[in-house]
N, C-alpha and C positions, 0 to 999 in steps of 0.2 A: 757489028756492034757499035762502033763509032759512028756510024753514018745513024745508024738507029740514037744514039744518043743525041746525038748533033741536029736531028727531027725533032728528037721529044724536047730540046732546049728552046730551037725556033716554036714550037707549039707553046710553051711554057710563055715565053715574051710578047706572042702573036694576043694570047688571051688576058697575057697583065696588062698588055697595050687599051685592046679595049674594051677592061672593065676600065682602067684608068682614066678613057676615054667617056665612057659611061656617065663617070662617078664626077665629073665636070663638064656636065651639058649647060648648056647657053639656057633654056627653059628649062626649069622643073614645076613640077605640079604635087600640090599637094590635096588629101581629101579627108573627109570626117570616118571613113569605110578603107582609109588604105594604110599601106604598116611600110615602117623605114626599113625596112628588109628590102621593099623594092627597088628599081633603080631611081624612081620617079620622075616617068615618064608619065605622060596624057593617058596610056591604058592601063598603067603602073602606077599608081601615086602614092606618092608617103604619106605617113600620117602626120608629121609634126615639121613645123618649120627647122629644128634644130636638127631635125633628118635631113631635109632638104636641103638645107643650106652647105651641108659639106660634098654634096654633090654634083654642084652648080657651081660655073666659074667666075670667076670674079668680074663685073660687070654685068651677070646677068640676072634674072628676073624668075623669082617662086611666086607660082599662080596660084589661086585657090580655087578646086572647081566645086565645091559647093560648102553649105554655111556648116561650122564644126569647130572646135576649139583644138588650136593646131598650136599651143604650146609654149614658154618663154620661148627668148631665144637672144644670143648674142652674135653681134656683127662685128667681126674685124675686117670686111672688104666690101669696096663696091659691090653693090647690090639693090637689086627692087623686091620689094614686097610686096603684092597688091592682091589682097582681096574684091576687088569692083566685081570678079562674074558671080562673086557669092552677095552682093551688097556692102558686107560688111565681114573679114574673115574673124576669127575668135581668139583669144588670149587669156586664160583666166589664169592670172599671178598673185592666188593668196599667199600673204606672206612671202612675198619675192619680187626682184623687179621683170617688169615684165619685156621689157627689148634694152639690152644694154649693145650700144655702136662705140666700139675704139678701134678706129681703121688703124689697119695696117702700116709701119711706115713706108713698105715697100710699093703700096698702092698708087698707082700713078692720079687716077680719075679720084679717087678721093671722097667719092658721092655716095648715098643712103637716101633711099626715097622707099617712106611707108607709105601705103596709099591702100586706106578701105580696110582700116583693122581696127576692129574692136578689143581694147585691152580692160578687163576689170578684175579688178583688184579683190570683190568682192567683201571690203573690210578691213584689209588685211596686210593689202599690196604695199608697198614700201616704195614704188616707184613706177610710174607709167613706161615712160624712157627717159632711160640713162645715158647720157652721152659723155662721153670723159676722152682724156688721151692726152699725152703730154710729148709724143715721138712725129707726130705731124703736124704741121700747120695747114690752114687753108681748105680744112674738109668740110663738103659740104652736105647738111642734111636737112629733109625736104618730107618735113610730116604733113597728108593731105587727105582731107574726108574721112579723119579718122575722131574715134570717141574712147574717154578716158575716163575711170572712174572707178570710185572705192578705192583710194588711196590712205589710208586711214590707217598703217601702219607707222614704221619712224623709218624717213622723214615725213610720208605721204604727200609725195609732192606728182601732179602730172608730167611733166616733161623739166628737165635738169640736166642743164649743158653746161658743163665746169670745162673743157677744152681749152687747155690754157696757154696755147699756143694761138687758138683764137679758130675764126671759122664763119662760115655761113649758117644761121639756121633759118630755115622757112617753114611758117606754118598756116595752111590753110586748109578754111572749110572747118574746122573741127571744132570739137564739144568737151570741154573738161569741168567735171563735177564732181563732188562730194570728196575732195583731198581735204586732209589734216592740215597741209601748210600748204605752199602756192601752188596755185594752176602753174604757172609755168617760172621757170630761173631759169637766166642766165646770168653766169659770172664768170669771165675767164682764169677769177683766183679764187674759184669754189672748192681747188682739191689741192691747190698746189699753191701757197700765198706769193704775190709776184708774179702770176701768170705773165707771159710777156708778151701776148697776140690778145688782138681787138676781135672781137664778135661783134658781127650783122648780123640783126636779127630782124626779119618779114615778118608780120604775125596779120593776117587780113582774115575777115568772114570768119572772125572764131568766136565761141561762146564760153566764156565762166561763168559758170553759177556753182553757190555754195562750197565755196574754197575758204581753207582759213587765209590765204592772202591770194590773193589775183595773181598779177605777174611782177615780178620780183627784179629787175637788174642791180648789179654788180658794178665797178670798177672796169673801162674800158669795153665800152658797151657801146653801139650805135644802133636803137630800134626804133623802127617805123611801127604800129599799130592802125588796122585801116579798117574803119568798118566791121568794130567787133563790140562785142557785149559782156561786160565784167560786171556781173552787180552778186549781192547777196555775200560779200564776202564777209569776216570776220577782223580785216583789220584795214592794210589801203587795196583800192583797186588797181592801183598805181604805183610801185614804190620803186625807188633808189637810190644806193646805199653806197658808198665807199667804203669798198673791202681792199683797197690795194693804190697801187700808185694809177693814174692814166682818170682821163674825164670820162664822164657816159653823159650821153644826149639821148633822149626819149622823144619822139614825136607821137601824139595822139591826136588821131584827124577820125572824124565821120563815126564818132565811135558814141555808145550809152555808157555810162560809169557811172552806176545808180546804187543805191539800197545800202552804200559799204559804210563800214566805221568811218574810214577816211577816204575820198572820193582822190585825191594826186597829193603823193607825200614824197617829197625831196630831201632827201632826212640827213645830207653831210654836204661838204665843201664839191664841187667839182661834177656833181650830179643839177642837171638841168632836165626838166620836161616839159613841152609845149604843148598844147591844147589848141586845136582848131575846131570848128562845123562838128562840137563833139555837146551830149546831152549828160549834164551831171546833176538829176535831182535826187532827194531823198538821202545824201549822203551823213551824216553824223558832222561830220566835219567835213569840209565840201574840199579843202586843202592843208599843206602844210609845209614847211620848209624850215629846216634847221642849219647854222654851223657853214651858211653860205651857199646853200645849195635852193635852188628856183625854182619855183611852178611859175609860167609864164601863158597869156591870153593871146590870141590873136582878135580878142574882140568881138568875134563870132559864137560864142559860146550860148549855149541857154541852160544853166546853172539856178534857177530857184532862186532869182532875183540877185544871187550875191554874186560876184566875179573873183573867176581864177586866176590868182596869182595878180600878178602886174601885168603893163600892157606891152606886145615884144611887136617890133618892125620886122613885117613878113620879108623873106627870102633872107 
Protein backbone atom coordinates (compact mmCIF):
# COMPACT_ATOMS: atom_id res chain seq x y z
CA UNK A 1 0.00 0.00 0.00
CA UNK A 2 2.77 2.52 0.78
CA UNK A 3 4.83 1.80 -2.13
CA UNK A 4 1.38 2.12 -4.21
CA UNK A 5 0.82 5.49 -2.57
CA UNK A 6 4.39 6.72 -2.85
CA UNK A 7 3.77 5.82 -7.02
CA UNK A 8 0.60 7.57 -7.14
CA UNK A 9 2.27 10.73 -5.29
CA UNK A 10 5.46 10.57 -7.68
CA UNK A 11 2.68 10.26 -10.76
CA UNK A 12 0.78 13.26 -9.00
CA UNK A 13 4.03 15.70 -9.03
CA UNK A 14 5.45 14.04 -12.44
CA UNK A 15 2.07 15.53 -14.26
CA UNK A 16 1.87 19.09 -12.08
CA UNK A 17 5.39 19.29 -13.27
CA UNK A 18 4.50 19.23 -16.69
CA UNK A 19 1.37 20.82 -17.02
CA UNK A 20 3.38 23.63 -15.07
CA UNK A 21 5.77 23.18 -17.46
CA UNK A 22 3.23 23.46 -20.27
CA UNK A 23 1.61 26.40 -18.93
CA UNK A 24 5.03 28.54 -19.27
CA UNK A 25 6.31 27.79 -22.65
CA UNK A 26 8.82 30.22 -24.35
CA UNK A 27 6.15 30.41 -27.60
CA UNK A 28 2.60 30.42 -27.54
CA UNK A 29 0.36 30.74 -30.30
CA UNK A 30 -2.80 32.08 -30.60
CA UNK A 31 -5.75 31.80 -33.33
CA UNK A 32 -9.22 33.14 -34.37
CA UNK A 33 -10.59 29.07 -34.34
CA UNK A 34 -8.62 28.11 -31.16
CA UNK A 35 -10.07 28.22 -27.21
CA UNK A 36 -7.75 28.90 -23.99
CA UNK A 37 -8.52 25.58 -22.74
CA UNK A 38 -5.65 24.54 -24.83
CA UNK A 39 -2.27 24.65 -23.93
CA UNK A 40 -1.25 27.03 -26.73
CA UNK A 41 0.72 25.37 -28.68
CA UNK A 42 1.47 25.77 -32.75
CA UNK A 43 -1.30 22.75 -33.20
CA UNK A 44 -3.18 23.99 -30.04
CA UNK A 45 -3.75 27.60 -29.97
CA UNK A 46 -5.70 29.78 -27.66
CA UNK A 47 -8.09 31.90 -28.47
CA UNK A 48 -7.40 35.20 -26.67
CA UNK A 49 -4.19 36.95 -25.74
CA UNK A 50 -5.27 37.11 -21.98
CA UNK A 51 -5.29 33.02 -22.36
CA UNK A 52 -2.08 33.02 -23.81
CA UNK A 53 -0.32 35.17 -21.95
CA UNK A 54 -0.59 33.23 -18.44
CA UNK A 55 0.97 30.46 -20.22
CA UNK A 56 4.06 31.76 -21.53
CA UNK A 57 6.96 32.75 -19.54
CA UNK A 58 8.21 35.69 -18.91
CA UNK A 59 10.50 36.98 -21.64
CA UNK A 60 8.71 35.13 -24.27
CA UNK A 61 6.67 35.80 -27.22
CA UNK A 62 2.52 35.13 -28.27
CA UNK A 63 2.27 34.70 -32.03
CA UNK A 64 -0.76 35.01 -33.93
CA UNK A 65 -1.20 32.44 -36.69
CA UNK A 66 -3.93 33.95 -38.53
CA UNK A 67 -6.15 37.44 -38.70
CA UNK A 68 -8.87 37.28 -35.61
CA UNK A 69 -9.70 39.54 -32.69
CA UNK A 70 -7.70 37.86 -29.82
CA UNK A 71 -8.94 40.22 -27.01
CA UNK A 72 -7.69 43.09 -24.37
CA UNK A 73 -5.20 42.08 -22.47
CA UNK A 74 -2.89 43.24 -19.53
CA UNK A 75 0.86 42.81 -19.21
CA UNK A 76 2.68 42.60 -15.96
CA UNK A 77 6.01 40.88 -17.54
CA UNK A 78 8.34 40.86 -20.27
CA UNK A 79 6.83 39.88 -23.04
CA UNK A 80 6.28 39.95 -27.23
CA UNK A 81 3.30 40.25 -28.86
CA UNK A 82 3.36 40.02 -32.51
CA UNK A 83 0.90 39.64 -34.90
CA UNK A 84 3.21 40.12 -38.31
CA UNK A 85 2.17 36.21 -39.64
CA UNK A 86 -1.32 37.48 -39.46
CA UNK A 87 -0.47 41.35 -40.93
CA UNK A 88 -1.97 42.82 -38.32
CA UNK A 89 -3.48 40.57 -35.17
CA UNK A 90 -6.92 42.15 -33.70
CA UNK A 91 -8.15 43.93 -30.45
CA UNK A 92 -11.50 45.27 -30.36
CA UNK A 93 -11.69 47.38 -26.69
CA UNK A 94 -15.15 48.97 -26.82
CA UNK A 95 -15.50 50.61 -23.85
CA UNK A 96 -12.31 49.43 -22.37
CA UNK A 97 -8.60 49.84 -22.52
CA UNK A 98 -7.27 47.74 -24.84
CA UNK A 99 -3.36 46.54 -23.64
CA UNK A 100 -2.73 47.80 -20.28
CA UNK A 101 1.58 46.97 -19.41
CA UNK A 102 2.62 47.46 -15.45
CA UNK A 103 5.69 45.29 -15.32
CA UNK A 104 6.32 43.48 -12.58
CA UNK A 105 8.82 44.63 -10.01
CA UNK A 106 10.41 41.49 -9.92
CA UNK A 107 11.07 41.42 -13.66
CA UNK A 108 14.61 41.79 -14.36
CA UNK A 109 14.57 42.51 -18.51
CA UNK A 110 11.71 44.97 -17.94
CA UNK A 111 10.72 44.97 -21.82
CA UNK A 112 7.03 45.02 -23.87
CA UNK A 113 7.21 44.90 -27.43
CA UNK A 114 3.74 44.97 -29.34
CA UNK A 115 4.45 44.37 -32.77
CA UNK A 116 1.59 44.01 -35.65
CA UNK A 117 -1.79 44.58 -33.64
CA UNK A 118 -4.54 46.23 -34.44
CA UNK A 119 -6.35 47.70 -31.45
CA UNK A 120 -9.95 49.49 -32.05
CA UNK A 121 -11.74 50.97 -29.88
CA UNK A 122 -14.68 51.02 -32.26
CA UNK A 123 -16.15 54.29 -30.48
CA UNK A 124 -15.94 53.60 -27.44
CA UNK A 125 -12.41 52.52 -26.32
CA UNK A 126 -11.02 54.56 -23.48
CA UNK A 127 -7.61 53.75 -24.12
CA UNK A 128 -5.32 52.18 -26.89
CA UNK A 129 -2.47 51.29 -24.41
CA UNK A 130 -2.06 51.99 -21.02
CA UNK A 131 1.21 51.96 -19.51
CA UNK A 132 1.50 52.98 -15.83
CA UNK A 133 3.49 51.62 -12.74
CA UNK A 134 5.03 53.20 -9.95
CA UNK A 135 7.22 49.79 -8.39
CA UNK A 136 9.91 49.96 -11.29
CA UNK A 137 11.99 52.10 -13.04
CA UNK A 138 13.67 51.70 -16.32
CA UNK A 139 11.00 49.65 -18.29
CA UNK A 140 11.10 49.56 -21.52
CA UNK A 141 8.19 49.53 -24.12
CA UNK A 142 8.49 49.29 -27.73
CA UNK A 143 5.05 49.67 -29.76
CA UNK A 144 5.82 48.81 -33.69
CA UNK A 145 3.52 48.52 -36.92
CA UNK A 146 0.87 48.83 -35.15
CA UNK A 147 -2.69 50.88 -35.60
CA UNK A 148 -4.93 52.45 -33.07
CA UNK A 149 -8.15 53.85 -33.39
CA UNK A 150 -11.77 54.84 -32.13
CA UNK A 151 -10.78 56.01 -28.94
CA UNK A 152 -13.50 58.14 -28.34
CA UNK A 153 -14.47 57.11 -24.87
CA UNK A 154 -13.07 59.07 -21.46
CA UNK A 155 -10.02 59.81 -21.91
CA UNK A 156 -9.79 58.41 -25.56
CA UNK A 157 -6.59 58.78 -25.81
CA UNK A 158 -4.06 56.20 -28.18
CA UNK A 159 -1.09 55.36 -26.18
CA UNK A 160 -0.61 56.92 -22.38
CA UNK A 161 2.43 56.40 -20.49
CA UNK A 162 2.09 57.81 -16.94
CA UNK A 163 5.19 55.52 -15.57
CA UNK A 164 6.33 57.51 -12.98
CA UNK A 165 9.32 56.25 -12.05
CA UNK A 166 10.25 57.03 -15.74
CA UNK A 167 11.21 54.53 -18.67
CA UNK A 168 11.75 53.94 -22.27
CA UNK A 169 8.98 54.26 -24.73
CA UNK A 170 9.41 53.65 -28.54
CA UNK A 171 7.12 53.83 -31.21
CA UNK A 172 7.23 53.01 -34.53
CA UNK A 173 5.75 52.56 -37.93
CA UNK A 174 2.26 53.11 -36.45
CA UNK A 175 -1.05 54.85 -37.35
CA UNK A 176 -3.24 56.59 -34.55
CA UNK A 177 -6.67 58.06 -35.44
CA UNK A 178 -9.95 59.20 -34.54
CA UNK A 179 -9.15 59.62 -30.44
CA UNK A 180 -11.20 62.02 -28.34
CA UNK A 181 -8.07 63.54 -26.76
CA UNK A 182 -4.21 62.87 -27.86
CA UNK A 183 -2.80 60.33 -30.01
CA UNK A 184 -0.15 59.76 -27.75
CA UNK A 185 0.97 61.19 -23.74
CA UNK A 186 3.53 60.96 -22.09
CA UNK A 187 4.04 62.23 -18.49
CA UNK A 188 5.74 60.65 -15.88
CA UNK A 189 3.38 62.65 -13.18
CA UNK A 190 0.24 61.37 -15.20
CA UNK A 191 -0.95 59.14 -12.31
CA UNK A 192 1.08 59.98 -9.39
CA UNK A 193 1.93 64.04 -9.10
CA UNK A 194 5.99 64.10 -8.51
CA UNK A 195 6.58 61.35 -10.67
CA UNK A 196 10.31 61.05 -9.93
CA UNK A 197 11.80 59.12 -13.24
CA UNK A 198 12.43 60.77 -16.79
CA UNK A 199 10.76 59.24 -19.81
CA UNK A 200 12.50 58.60 -23.42
CA UNK A 201 10.43 58.77 -25.67
CA UNK A 202 11.29 57.39 -29.84
CA UNK A 203 8.37 58.14 -31.72
CA UNK A 204 9.75 57.73 -35.78
CA UNK A 205 7.55 56.81 -39.09
CA UNK A 206 4.22 57.46 -37.21
CA UNK A 207 0.90 58.88 -38.34
CA UNK A 208 -1.80 61.06 -36.43
CA UNK A 209 -4.60 62.02 -37.98
CA UNK A 210 -7.92 63.23 -36.54
CA UNK A 211 -6.92 63.28 -32.84
CA UNK A 212 -8.42 65.96 -30.46
CA UNK A 213 -4.69 66.59 -29.67
CA UNK A 214 -1.51 65.06 -31.32
CA UNK A 215 1.12 64.00 -28.81
CA UNK A 216 0.96 65.52 -25.53
CA UNK A 217 4.26 65.72 -23.15
CA UNK A 218 4.33 66.08 -19.45
CA UNK A 219 6.97 67.21 -17.02
CA UNK A 220 10.42 65.30 -17.23
CA UNK A 221 10.07 64.21 -20.70
CA UNK A 222 13.09 63.73 -23.30
CA UNK A 223 11.27 63.05 -26.95
CA UNK A 224 12.80 62.74 -30.24
CA UNK A 225 9.89 62.63 -33.10
CA UNK A 226 11.42 61.64 -36.53
CA UNK A 227 9.75 61.48 -39.65
CA UNK A 228 6.25 61.45 -38.62
CA UNK A 229 2.86 63.08 -39.65
CA UNK A 230 0.41 64.96 -37.02
CA UNK A 231 -2.05 66.96 -38.92
CA UNK A 232 -5.81 67.23 -38.60
CA UNK A 233 -5.86 67.46 -34.95
CA UNK A 234 -8.35 69.60 -32.76
CA UNK A 235 -5.98 71.66 -30.72
CA UNK A 236 -1.70 71.65 -30.86
CA UNK A 237 0.06 69.07 -32.88
CA UNK A 238 2.72 69.62 -30.59
CA UNK A 239 2.12 70.32 -27.01
CA UNK A 240 4.02 70.68 -23.62
CA UNK A 241 2.98 71.14 -20.48
CA UNK A 242 4.25 71.26 -16.95
CA UNK A 243 2.68 68.97 -14.72
CA UNK A 244 5.35 68.56 -12.15
CA UNK A 245 8.90 69.54 -11.05
CA UNK A 246 11.76 68.42 -13.89
CA UNK A 247 12.33 70.07 -17.63
CA UNK A 248 10.96 68.31 -20.96
CA UNK A 249 12.77 68.93 -24.23
CA UNK A 250 10.86 67.88 -27.38
CA UNK A 251 12.80 67.59 -30.62
CA UNK A 252 10.84 67.47 -33.97
CA UNK A 253 12.95 66.70 -37.00
CA UNK A 254 11.82 65.57 -40.63
CA UNK A 255 8.39 65.65 -39.61
CA UNK A 256 4.55 67.31 -41.41
CA UNK A 257 2.58 69.23 -38.65
CA UNK A 258 -0.12 70.56 -40.82
CA UNK A 259 -4.05 71.13 -40.65
CA UNK A 260 -3.87 71.63 -36.57
CA UNK A 261 -5.50 74.45 -34.45
CA UNK A 262 -2.05 75.10 -33.23
CA UNK A 263 0.94 73.76 -35.20
CA UNK A 264 3.99 73.56 -31.58
CA UNK A 265 2.52 74.89 -28.29
CA UNK A 266 4.99 75.19 -25.28
CA UNK A 267 2.31 76.20 -22.97
CA UNK A 268 4.64 76.51 -19.17
CA UNK A 269 8.08 77.43 -17.85
CA UNK A 270 10.73 74.59 -18.36
CA UNK A 271 9.13 72.94 -21.51
CA UNK A 272 11.15 73.50 -24.80
CA UNK A 273 10.60 72.18 -28.32
CA UNK A 274 12.75 72.38 -31.32
CA UNK A 275 11.88 72.07 -34.92
CA UNK A 276 14.16 71.05 -37.53
CA UNK A 277 13.88 69.90 -41.72
CA UNK A 278 10.07 69.75 -40.38
CA UNK A 279 6.86 71.07 -42.73
CA UNK A 280 4.17 73.04 -40.83
CA UNK A 281 1.56 74.44 -43.15
CA UNK A 282 -2.02 75.17 -42.76
CA UNK A 283 -1.75 75.32 -39.05
CA UNK A 284 -4.43 78.02 -37.35
CA UNK A 285 -1.77 79.24 -35.31
CA UNK A 286 1.54 77.79 -36.63
CA UNK A 287 3.03 78.30 -32.82
CA UNK A 288 2.80 79.16 -29.26
CA UNK A 289 4.64 79.65 -26.12
CA UNK A 290 3.55 80.71 -22.59
CA UNK A 291 4.95 81.31 -18.80
CA UNK A 292 8.58 80.69 -20.24
CA UNK A 293 8.48 77.96 -22.07
CA UNK A 294 9.91 77.78 -26.26
CA UNK A 295 9.23 76.84 -29.63
CA UNK A 296 12.65 77.20 -31.21
CA UNK A 297 13.89 76.97 -35.25
CA UNK A 298 16.69 75.51 -36.62
CA UNK A 299 16.01 77.65 -39.67
CA UNK A 300 15.26 74.85 -41.86
CA UNK A 301 11.68 74.87 -41.49
CA UNK A 302 9.12 75.50 -44.37
CA UNK A 303 6.28 76.95 -42.34
CA UNK A 304 3.77 79.00 -44.78
CA UNK A 305 6.18 81.84 -44.94
CA UNK A 306 6.04 82.53 -41.06
CA UNK A 307 8.83 81.17 -38.82
CA UNK A 308 8.81 78.88 -35.64
CA UNK A 309 9.54 80.25 -32.64
CA UNK A 310 13.13 81.89 -32.44
CA UNK A 311 16.27 80.93 -33.93
CA UNK A 312 18.23 78.09 -31.61
CA UNK A 313 22.27 77.24 -32.32
CA UNK A 314 22.31 73.51 -33.61
CA UNK A 315 23.93 70.88 -31.36
Amino acid sequence: MKKALHLLAVLIFTCAFASFAQAQATRTWVSGVGDDANPCSRTAPCKTFAGAISKTATNGEIDALDPGGFGAVTITKSITIDGSPTGAAGILNANTTGVIININAADTRKTVVLRAISIQGAGTGTNGIRIIGGSVAGSRIVVENCFIAGMNGSPGRGIEDFRNLGGQLTVLNTTIMNTTAAAIVVDPAGSVPGGAGRIDANISNTRVMGTGQGMNFGSSVKANIYNSVITGTGAAGIFAVQTSSGTTEVSVDHCVVSNNVIGFNASTANMTIRVSNTTAMNNTTLSASAGGGQVLSYGNNQAGGASIGGPVTPG
